[in-house]
C-alpha positions as CSV (number, residue, x, y, z in Angstrom):
1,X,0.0,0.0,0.0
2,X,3.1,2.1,0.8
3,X,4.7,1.6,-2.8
4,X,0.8,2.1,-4.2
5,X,0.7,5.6,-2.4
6,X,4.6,6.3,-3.7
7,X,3.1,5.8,-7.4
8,X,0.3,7.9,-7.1
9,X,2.7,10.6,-5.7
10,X,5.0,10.2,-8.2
11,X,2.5,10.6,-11.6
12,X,1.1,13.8,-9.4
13,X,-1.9,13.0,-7.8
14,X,-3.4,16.7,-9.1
15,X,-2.9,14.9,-13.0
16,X,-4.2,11.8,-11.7
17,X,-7.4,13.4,-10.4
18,X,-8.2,15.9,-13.3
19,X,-7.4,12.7,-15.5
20,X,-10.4,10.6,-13.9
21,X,-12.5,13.9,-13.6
22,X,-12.4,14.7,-17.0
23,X,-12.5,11.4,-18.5
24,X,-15.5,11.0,-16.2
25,X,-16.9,13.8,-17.2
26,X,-16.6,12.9,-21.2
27,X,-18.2,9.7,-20.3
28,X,-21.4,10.8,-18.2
29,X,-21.8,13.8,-21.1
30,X,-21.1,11.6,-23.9
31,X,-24.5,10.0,-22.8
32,X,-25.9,13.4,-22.0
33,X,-24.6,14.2,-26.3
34,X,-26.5,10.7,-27.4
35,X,-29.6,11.3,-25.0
36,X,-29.8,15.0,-26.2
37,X,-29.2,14.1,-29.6
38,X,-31.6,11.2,-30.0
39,X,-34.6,12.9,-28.3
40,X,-33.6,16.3,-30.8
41,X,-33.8,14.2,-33.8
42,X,-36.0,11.0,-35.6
43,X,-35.2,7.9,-35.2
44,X,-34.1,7.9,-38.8
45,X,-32.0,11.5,-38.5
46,X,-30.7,10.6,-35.3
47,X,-29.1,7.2,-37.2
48,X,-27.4,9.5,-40.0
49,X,-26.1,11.8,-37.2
50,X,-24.3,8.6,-35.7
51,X,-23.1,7.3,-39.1
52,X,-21.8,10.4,-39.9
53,X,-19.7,11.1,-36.4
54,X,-18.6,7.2,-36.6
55,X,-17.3,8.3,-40.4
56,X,-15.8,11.2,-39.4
57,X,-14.4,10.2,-35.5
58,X,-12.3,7.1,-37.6
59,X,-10.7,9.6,-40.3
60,X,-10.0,11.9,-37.7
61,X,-7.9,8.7,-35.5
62,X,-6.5,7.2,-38.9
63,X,-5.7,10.7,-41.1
64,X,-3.5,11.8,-37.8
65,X,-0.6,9.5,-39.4
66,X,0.4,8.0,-35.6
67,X,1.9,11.9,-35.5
68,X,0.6,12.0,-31.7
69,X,2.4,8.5,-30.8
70,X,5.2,9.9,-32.6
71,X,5.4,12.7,-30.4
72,X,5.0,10.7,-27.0
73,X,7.6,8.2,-28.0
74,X,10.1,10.9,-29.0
75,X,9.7,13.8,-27.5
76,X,11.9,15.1,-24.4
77,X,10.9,16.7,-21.7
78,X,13.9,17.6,-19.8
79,X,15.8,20.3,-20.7
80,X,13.3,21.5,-23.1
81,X,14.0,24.9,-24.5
82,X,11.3,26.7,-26.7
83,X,12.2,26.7,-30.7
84,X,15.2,25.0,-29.6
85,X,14.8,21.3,-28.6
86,X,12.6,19.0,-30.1
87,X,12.5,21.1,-33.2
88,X,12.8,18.4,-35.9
89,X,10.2,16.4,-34.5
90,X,7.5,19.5,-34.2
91,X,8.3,20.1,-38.2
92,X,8.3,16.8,-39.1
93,X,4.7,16.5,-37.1
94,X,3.6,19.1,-38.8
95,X,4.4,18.0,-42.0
96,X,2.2,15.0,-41.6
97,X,-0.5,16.4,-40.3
98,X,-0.9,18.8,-42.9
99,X,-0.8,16.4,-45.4
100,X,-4.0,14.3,-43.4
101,X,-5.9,17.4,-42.7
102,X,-5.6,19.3,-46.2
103,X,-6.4,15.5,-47.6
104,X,-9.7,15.5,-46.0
105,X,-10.1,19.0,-46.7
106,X,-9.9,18.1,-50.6
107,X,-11.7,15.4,-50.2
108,X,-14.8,17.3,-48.8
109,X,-14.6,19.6,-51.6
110,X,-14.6,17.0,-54.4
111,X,-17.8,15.2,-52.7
112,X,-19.5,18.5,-52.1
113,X,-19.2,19.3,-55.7
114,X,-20.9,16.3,-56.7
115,X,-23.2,15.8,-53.2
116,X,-26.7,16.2,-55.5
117,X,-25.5,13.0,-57.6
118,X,-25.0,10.6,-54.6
119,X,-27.5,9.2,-52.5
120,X,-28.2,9.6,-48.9
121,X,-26.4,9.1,-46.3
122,X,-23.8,9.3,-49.3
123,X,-24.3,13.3,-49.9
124,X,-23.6,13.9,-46.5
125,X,-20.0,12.9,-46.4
126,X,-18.3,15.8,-46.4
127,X,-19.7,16.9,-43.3
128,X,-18.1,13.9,-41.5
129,X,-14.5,14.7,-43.6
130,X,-14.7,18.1,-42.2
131,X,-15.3,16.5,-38.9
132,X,-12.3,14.2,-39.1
133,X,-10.2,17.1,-40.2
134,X,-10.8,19.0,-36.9
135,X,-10.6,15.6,-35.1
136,X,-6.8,15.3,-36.5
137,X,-5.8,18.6,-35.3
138,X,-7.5,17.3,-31.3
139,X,-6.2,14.0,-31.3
140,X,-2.5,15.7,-32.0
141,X,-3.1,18.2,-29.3
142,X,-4.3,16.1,-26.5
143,X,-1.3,14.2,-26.8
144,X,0.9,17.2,-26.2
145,X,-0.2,18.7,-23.1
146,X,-0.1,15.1,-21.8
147,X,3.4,15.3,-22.3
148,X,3.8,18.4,-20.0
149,X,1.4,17.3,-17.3
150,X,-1.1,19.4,-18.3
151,X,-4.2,17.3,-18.3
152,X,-6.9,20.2,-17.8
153,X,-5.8,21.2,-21.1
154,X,-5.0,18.0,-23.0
155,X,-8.9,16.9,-22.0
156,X,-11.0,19.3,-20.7
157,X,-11.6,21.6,-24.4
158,X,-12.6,18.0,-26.1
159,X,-13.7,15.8,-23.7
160,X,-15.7,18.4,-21.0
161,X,-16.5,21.2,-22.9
162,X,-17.3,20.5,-26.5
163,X,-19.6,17.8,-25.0
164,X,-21.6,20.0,-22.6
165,X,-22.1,22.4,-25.1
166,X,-23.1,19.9,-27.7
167,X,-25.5,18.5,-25.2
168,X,-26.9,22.1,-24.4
169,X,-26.8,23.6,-28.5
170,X,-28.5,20.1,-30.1
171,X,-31.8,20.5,-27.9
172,X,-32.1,24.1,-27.8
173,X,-31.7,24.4,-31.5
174,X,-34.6,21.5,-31.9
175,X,-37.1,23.2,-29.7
176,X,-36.6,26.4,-31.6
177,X,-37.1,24.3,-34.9
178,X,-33.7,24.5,-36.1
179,X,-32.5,21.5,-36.2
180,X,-34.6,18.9,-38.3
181,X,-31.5,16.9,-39.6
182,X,-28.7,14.6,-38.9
183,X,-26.3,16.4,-41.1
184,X,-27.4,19.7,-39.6
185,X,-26.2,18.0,-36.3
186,X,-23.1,17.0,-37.3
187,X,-22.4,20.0,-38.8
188,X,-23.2,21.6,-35.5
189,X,-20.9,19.7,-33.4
190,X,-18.1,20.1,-35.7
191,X,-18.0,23.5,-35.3
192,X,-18.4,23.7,-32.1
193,X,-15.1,21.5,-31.9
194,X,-13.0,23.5,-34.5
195,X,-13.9,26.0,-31.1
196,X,-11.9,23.8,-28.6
197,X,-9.3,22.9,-30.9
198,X,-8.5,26.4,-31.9
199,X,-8.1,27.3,-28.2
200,X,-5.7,24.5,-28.0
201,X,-4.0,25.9,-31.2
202,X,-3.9,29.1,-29.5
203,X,-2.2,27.9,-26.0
204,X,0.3,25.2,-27.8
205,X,1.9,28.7,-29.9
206,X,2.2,30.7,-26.8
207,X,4.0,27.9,-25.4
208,X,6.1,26.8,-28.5
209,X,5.9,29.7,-30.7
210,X,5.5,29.7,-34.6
211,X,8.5,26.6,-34.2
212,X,6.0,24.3,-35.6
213,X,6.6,25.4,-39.0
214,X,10.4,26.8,-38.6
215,X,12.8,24.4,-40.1
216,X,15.4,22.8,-38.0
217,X,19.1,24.4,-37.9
218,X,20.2,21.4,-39.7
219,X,18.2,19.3,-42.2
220,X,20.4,16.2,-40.8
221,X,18.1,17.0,-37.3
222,X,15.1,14.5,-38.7
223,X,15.7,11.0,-39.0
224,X,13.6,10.9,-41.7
225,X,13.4,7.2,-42.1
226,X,13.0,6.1,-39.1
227,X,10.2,8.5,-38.3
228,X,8.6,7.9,-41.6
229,X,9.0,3.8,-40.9
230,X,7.1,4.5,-37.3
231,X,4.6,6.5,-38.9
232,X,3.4,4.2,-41.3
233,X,3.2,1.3,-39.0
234,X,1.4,4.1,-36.0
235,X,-1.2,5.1,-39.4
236,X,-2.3,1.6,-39.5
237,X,-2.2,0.8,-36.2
238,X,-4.6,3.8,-35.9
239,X,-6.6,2.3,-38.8
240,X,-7.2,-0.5,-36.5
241,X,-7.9,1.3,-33.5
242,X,-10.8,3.2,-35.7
243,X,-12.1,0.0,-37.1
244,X,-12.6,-1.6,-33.6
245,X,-14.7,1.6,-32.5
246,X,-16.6,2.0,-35.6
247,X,-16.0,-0.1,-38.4
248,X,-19.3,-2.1,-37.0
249,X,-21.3,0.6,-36.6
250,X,-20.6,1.9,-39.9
251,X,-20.9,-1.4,-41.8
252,X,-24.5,-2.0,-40.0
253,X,-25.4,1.4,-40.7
254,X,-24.7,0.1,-44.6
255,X,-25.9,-3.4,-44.8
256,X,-28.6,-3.0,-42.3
257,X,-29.7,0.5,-41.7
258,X,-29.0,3.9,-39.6
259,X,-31.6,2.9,-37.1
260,X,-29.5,0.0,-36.3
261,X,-27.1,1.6,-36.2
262,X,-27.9,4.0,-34.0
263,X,-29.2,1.2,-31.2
264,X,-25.6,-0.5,-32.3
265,X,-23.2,2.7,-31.1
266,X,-25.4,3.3,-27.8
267,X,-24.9,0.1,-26.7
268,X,-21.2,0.5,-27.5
269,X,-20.5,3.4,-26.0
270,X,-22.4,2.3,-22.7
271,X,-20.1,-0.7,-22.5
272,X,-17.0,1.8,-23.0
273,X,-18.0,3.2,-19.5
274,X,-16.2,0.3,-18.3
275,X,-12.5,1.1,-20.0
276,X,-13.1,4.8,-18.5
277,X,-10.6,3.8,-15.5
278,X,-7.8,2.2,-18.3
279,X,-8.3,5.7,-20.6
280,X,-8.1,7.9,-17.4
281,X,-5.0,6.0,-15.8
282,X,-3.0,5.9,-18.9
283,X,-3.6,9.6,-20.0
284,X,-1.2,10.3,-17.0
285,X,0.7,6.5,-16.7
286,X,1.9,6.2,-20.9
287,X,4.4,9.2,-20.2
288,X,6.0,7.7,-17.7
289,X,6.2,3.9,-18.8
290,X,7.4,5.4,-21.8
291,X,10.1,7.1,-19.3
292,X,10.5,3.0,-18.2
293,X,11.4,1.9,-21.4
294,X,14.1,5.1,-22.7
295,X,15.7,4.3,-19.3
296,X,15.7,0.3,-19.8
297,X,14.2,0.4,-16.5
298,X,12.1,-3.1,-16.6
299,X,11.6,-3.7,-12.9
300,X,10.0,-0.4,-12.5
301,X,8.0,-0.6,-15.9
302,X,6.7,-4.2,-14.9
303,X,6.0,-2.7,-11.3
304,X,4.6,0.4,-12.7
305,X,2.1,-1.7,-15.7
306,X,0.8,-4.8,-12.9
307,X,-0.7,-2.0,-10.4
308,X,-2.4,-0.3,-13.1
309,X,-3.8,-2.8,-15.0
310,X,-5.0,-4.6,-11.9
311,X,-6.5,-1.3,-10.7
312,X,-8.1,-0.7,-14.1
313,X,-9.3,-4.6,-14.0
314,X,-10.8,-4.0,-11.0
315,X,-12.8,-1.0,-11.2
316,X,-14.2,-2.3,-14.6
317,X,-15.0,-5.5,-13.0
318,X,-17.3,-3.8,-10.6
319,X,-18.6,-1.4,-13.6
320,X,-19.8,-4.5,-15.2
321,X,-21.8,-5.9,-12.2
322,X,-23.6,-1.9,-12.1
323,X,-24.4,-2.3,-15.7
324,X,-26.0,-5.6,-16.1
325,X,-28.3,-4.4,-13.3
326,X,-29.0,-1.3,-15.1
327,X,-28.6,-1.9,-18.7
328,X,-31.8,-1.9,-19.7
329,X,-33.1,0.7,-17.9
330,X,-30.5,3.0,-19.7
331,X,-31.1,1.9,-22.8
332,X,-34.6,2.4,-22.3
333,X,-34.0,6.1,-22.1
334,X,-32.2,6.5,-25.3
335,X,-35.4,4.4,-26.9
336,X,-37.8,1.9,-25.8
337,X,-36.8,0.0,-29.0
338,X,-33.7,-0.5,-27.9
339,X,-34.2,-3.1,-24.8
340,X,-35.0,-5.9,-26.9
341,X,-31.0,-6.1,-27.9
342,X,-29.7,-6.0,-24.3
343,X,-27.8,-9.2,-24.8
344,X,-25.6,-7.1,-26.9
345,X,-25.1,-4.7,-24.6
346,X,-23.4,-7.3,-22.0
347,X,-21.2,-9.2,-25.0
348,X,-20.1,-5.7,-25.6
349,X,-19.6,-5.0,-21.9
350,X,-18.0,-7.9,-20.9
351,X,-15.4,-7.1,-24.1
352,X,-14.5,-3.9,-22.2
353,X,-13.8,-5.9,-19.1
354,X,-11.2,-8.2,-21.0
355,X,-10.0,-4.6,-22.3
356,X,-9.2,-3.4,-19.1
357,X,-7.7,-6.8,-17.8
358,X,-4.5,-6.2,-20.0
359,X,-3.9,-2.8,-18.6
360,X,-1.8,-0.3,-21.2
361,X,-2.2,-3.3,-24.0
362,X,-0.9,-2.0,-27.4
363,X,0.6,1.0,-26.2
364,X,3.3,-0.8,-24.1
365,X,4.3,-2.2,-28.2
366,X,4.1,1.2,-29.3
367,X,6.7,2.9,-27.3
368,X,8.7,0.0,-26.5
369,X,9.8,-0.6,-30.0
370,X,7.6,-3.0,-31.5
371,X,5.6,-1.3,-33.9
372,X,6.4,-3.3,-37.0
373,X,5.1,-6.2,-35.0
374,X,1.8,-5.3,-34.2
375,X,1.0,-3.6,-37.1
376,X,2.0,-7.2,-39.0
377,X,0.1,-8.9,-35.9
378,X,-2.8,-6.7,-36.5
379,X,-3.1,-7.1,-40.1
380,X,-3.5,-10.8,-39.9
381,X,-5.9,-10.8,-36.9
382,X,-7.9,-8.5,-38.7
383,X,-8.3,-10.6,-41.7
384,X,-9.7,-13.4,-39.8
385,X,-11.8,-10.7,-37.7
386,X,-13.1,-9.8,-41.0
387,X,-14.4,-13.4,-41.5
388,X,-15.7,-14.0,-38.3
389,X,-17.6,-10.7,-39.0
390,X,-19.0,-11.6,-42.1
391,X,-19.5,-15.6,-41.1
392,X,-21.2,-14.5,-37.1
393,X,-23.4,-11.4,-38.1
394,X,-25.2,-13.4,-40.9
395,X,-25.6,-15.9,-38.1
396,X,-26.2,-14.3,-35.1
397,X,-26.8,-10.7,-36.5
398,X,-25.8,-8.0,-33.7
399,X,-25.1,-10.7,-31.1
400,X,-22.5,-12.1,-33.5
401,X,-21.1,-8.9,-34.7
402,X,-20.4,-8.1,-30.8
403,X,-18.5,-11.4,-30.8
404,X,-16.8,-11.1,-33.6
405,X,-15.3,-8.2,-31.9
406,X,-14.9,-9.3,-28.9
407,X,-12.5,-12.1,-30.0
408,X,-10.3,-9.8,-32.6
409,X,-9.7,-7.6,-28.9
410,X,-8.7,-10.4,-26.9
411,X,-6.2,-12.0,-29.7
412,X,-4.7,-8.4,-29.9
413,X,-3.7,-8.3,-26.6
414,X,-3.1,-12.2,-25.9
415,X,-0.3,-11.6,-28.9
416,X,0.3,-8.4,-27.7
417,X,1.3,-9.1,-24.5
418,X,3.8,-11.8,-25.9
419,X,5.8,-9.2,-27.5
420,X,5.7,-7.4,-24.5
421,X,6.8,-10.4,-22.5
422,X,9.5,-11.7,-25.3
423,X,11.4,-8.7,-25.5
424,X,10.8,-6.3,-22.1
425,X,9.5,-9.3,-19.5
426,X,6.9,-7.0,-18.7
427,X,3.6,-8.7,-17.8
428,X,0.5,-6.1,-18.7
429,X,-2.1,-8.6,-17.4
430,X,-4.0,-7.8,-13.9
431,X,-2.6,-11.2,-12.4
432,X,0.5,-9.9,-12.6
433,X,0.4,-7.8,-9.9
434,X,-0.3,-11.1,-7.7
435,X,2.5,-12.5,-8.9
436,X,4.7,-9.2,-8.0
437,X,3.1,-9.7,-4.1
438,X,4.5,-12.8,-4.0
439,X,7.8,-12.8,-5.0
440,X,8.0,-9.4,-2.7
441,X,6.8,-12.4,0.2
442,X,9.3,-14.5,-0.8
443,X,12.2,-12.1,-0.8
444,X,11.3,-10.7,2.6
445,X,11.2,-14.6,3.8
446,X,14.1,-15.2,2.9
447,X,15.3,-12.0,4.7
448,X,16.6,-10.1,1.8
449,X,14.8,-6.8,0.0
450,X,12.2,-6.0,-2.4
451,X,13.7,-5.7,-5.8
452,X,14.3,-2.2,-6.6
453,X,13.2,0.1,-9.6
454,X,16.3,0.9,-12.1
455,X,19.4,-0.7,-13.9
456,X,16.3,-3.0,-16.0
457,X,18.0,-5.2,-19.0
458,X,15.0,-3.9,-21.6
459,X,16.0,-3.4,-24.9
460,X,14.4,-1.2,-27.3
C-alpha cells in the first residue's frame, strides 16, 4: 500500500485526479450528447447523425498518421527549450498532419461538388471529412499537453467542454425548430469542436511559438526514415484502432440501416463506461512507462504496468456488475426499442472488461519498440476478424457482430502481450500484480529486499 501511495505521488496525484475527472466527465456527457441528440432528432435523422460522427471520429484517428504517438515516444521533456529542442520532431509533425488534414479537406470539396449525384447518407460525407479534419488537429493536441502534465488542457476543451455544449446547442436548436437533420447535427458539433481545438492551437503557440513550422538548424536534425518507418506502421495501427470503434457501426449502418445503427453505437458506448478507469489511468501513466522503457528500466515498468492494469481490471469488473443491473433501464431512455438487444449490450460490456484486464495493452508495443510487429500482428488478426464478421453477423446478426469483436480484442492483446513479455519481460495482465506480491513475500522470507526500480535489461 506504501509503494501504491509512492506511485500515485509520483504521476502527481493533481494529474491523476483531473485525469479521472475529466474522463469522467466525457463519459457521463457523452451520454448526455447521445440522450440529447436522439430525443432532438427521428429515429431515422438521429441514425445519420451517428453514421456520420462514426465516419468522421475514424478519419480523424487514422488521417492523424500516428503523429501524436510519434510525439510521446520521441519527445523530451527535460531540458526542453522553446524553438530550440525537439524542433525536428514539431516540423516533421507538422508535416504529416498537414498532409492528413488538407487531404480531407480536398476530399470534402470534391464530394460537395458532386453531393446532389449521390445518395443519402452518401451526400452527406463531407460533413463527417470536415469532422475528421478538426478531429486530427485534437487527437495531436491532446497528446501534447499530456506530455507536459497538463491534463486540464490535453482533455478538458474536447472531452468536458465540446460535449456539454453539444449536449446544451443540439436540444435548444430543436425546440426552436432548427434543427430537423442529422447532417445539420453534425455540422453543429463540428464547429463547435473547431472552437476547442483552436483554443488549444492558440495555448500550444504561446507555449512553443511559430516553431512548428520553422525548419530545424540542420536538415540532418530528422531522422527521416526512421520517423517515416514509425509513422506508417502508427497510421495503420490507428486504422485498426478506428475500425474496432466503428467499423461495425458503420458497416451495419450500410448493410442494415441507420436505425440499427444508432441502437448498435449506444450500446457500445455504454459498454466503453467500463475502459473509463484504463483511458483515465494511462492519460497520465503512458508518459511515464514510456520514461521506463528510454531508461531500460524493466523492474519499475513491470511494477509500474501490474498496479495499473489490476487497478483498471478491478474497477471495470465492478462497472460491469452496475451495468448488467442497469442496462436496460439506460437503454430504455435512449429508446424503448432498444431493450429488446440487451444481450448485446453485456457481449459488448463484458469485451470492455477483457480490455481493461490487459492494462496499457498495445501501447506498451508502441513505445517499447515494436511497432512493426503489431502492425504485421494486427493485419492478420484483422483478416480473420473480417471473416468472423462476415461468417457471425449473418448468423447471429448484432449478437454475432459483438462477438466477432470481442474475439479480434482479446487476440490483440493475448499476442500483444507476448511481444511485450519476449522482449521487455513486462507482464501487462491484472494477475500480474499477484504475482509481483508474492515474490515481494518470498524475498522478505528469505530475509533479503524487495527488488528495486532501475538498472532494467529492456532493450528497445
Amino acid at each position: 500500500m506504501d509503494r501504491l501511495r509512492a506511485l500515485v505521488a509520483g504521476a502527481g496525484l493533481r494529474r491523476l485526479f483531473w485525469s479521472l475527472s475529466s474522463r469522467f466527465g466525457s463519459t457521463l456527457l457523452s451520454f448526455a450528447v447521445l440522450f440529447a441528440a436522439s430525443h432532438a432528432l427521428e429515429t431515422a435523422e438521429y441514425g445519420l447523425y451517428i453514421f456520420l460522427f462514426s465516419v468522421g471520429t475514424s478519419l480523424g484517428v487514422i488521417f492523424v498518421f500516428g503523429q501524436h504517438v510519434v510525439l510521446v515516444k520521441h519527445f523530451r521533456l527535460k531540458d526542453h527549450a522553446r524553438g530550440e529542442t525537439n524542433q525536428a520532431l514539431f516540423v516533421f509533425n507538422a508535416l504529416w498532419l498537414a498532409a492528413g488534414c488538407g487531404g480531407q479537406l480536398v476530399a470534402a470539396l470534391a464530394l460537395w461538388w458532386f453531393a446532389d449525384g449521390l445518395p443519402s447518407p452518401y451526400n452527406a460525407l463531407p460533413i463527417a471529412l470536415l469532422f475528421g479534419a478538426v478531429f486530427t488537429l485534437s487527437e495531436y493536441f491532446q497528446n501534447y499537453f499530456r506530455i507536459h502534465g497538463q491534463i486540464v488542457l490535453a482533455l478538458v476543451p474536447r472531452e468536458n467542454l465540446w460535449r456539454l455544449l453539444c449536449a446544451i446547442t443540439l436540444p435548444l436548436l430543436a425546440w426552436g425548430g432548427y434543427l430537423t437533420s442529422g447532417a445539420a447535427a453534425t455540422e453543429i458539433v463540428t464547429a463547435l469542436l473547431a472552437v476547442m481545438v483552436g483554443y488549444q492551437a492558440a495555448r500550444f503557440v504561446a507555449q512553443e511559438g511559430l516553431a512548428f513550422f520553422r525548419a530545424p538548424a540542420r536538415s540532418g536534425d530528422i531522422p527521416w526514415r526512421q520517423w517515416n518507418r514509425e509513422t506508417l506502421n502508427f497510421t495503420a495501427n490507428g486504422f485498426f484502432n478506428s475500425a474496432s470503434s466503428y467499423l461495425e457501426t458503420i458497416l451495419i449502418g450500410i448493410a442494415i440501416g441507420l436505425e440499427v445503427a444508432a441502437f448498435y453505437f449506444v450500446a457500445y458506448r455504454i459498454a466503453m463506461l467500463l475502459t473509463l478507469p484504463v483511458l483515465a489511468i494511462d492519460t497520465v501513466s503512458v508518459p511515464l512507462i514510456s520514461a521506463k522503457f528510454q531508461e531500460n528500466d524493466r523492474v519499475g515498468a513491470q511494477r509500474l504496468v501490474a498496479m495499473l492494469s489490476a487497478g483498471s481490471f478491478a474497477l471495470a469488473l465492478v462497472g460491469g456488475v452496475f451495468l448488467f443491473v442497469t442496462g436496460p433501464f439506460i437503454l430504455h431512455l435512449f429508446d424503448p426499442a432498444f431493450v429488446e438487444h440487451f444481450d448485446v449490450l453485456v457481449l459488448l460490456s463484458l469485451a470492455a472488461i477483457s480490455h481493461a484486464f490487459f492494462g496499457p495493452g498495445t501501447w506498451l508495443i508502441m513505445i517499447g519498440g515494436g511497432e512493426s510487429y503489431l502492425l504485421r500482428m494486427r493485419s492478420v488478426v484483422f483478416v480473420f476478424y473480417c471473416l468472423a464478421l462476415y461468417v457471425l453477423g449473418t448468423r447471429y446478426g448484432l449478437d454475432g457482430v459483438a462477438i466477432a469483436g470481442w474475439i479480434q480484442l482479446v487476440a490483440v492483446h493475448l499476442l500483444s502481450r507476448r511481444w511485450v513479455m519476449r522482449n521487455w519481460q513486462v507482464d501487462n495482465m491484472a494477475t500480474a500484480l499477484f504475482r509481483l506480491r508474492r515474490a515481494d513475500r518470498r524475498a522478505r522470507e528469505a530475509g533479503g529486499s524487495v527488488p528495486a526500480t532501475g538498472g532494467g535489461d529492456g532493450r528497445m
